[in-house]
N, C-alpha and C positions, 0 to 999 in steps of 0.2 A: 044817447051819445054814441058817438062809434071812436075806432082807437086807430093811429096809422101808427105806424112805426118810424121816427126821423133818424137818418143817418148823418152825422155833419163827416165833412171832409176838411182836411189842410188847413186852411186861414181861419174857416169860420170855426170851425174844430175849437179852434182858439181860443177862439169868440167867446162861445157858449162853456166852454169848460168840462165838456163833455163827447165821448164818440157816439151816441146815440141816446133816444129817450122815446116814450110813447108820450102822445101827445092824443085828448082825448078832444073830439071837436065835434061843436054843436051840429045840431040835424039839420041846418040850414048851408054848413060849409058844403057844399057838392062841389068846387072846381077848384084849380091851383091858387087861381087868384085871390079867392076867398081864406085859402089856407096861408100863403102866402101872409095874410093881415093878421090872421094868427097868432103865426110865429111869429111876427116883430112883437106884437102883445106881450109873447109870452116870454120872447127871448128880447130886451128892449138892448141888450150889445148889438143886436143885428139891423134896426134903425138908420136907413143912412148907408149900408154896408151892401149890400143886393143888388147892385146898380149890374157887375157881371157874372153875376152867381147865375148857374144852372138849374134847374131841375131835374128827376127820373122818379117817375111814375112805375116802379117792378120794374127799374132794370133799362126801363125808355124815356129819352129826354120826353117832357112835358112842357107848356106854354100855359099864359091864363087859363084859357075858357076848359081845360081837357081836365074830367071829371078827375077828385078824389071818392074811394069808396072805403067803407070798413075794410081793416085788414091790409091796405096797399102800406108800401114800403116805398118811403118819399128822400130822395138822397140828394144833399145839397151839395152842389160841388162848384167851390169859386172857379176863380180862370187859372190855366195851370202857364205858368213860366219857365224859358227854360233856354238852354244856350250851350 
């Protein structure tokens, strides 16, 4: 098993009821995508909710295919609004 570290941000913050947690994922999870499935697993508030949620892979927006590795720090950040 390897561990990343989730950050939530604003809405989804919310969500989860939490500002962060380690999340400990199977040796088969290697990309966002697959982490992605995850988290709605494990956070079922987030279901439905992701449609313009972000990612950051340490710091760098990330997309499906671009690998997770042990140890990365994965920071969810919904869409920001503002006026």
């Amino acid at each position: 098993m390897k561990k990343v570290r989730v950050l939530y941000f604003a809405g989804v913050r919310d969500l989860v009821g939490i500002p962060d947690e380690e999340l400990e994922l199977p040796d088969e999870t290697c990309n966002l995508d697959a982490f992605v499935r995850l988290l709605v697993a494990a956070r079922p508030a987030l279901d439905g909710r992701l449609g313009g949620v972000r990612f950051a892979v340490n710091e760098t927006f990330a997309v499906g295919p671009d690998p997770v590795a042990p140890g990365d720090v994965i920071a969810v950040i919904p869409p920001v609004a503002g006026g």
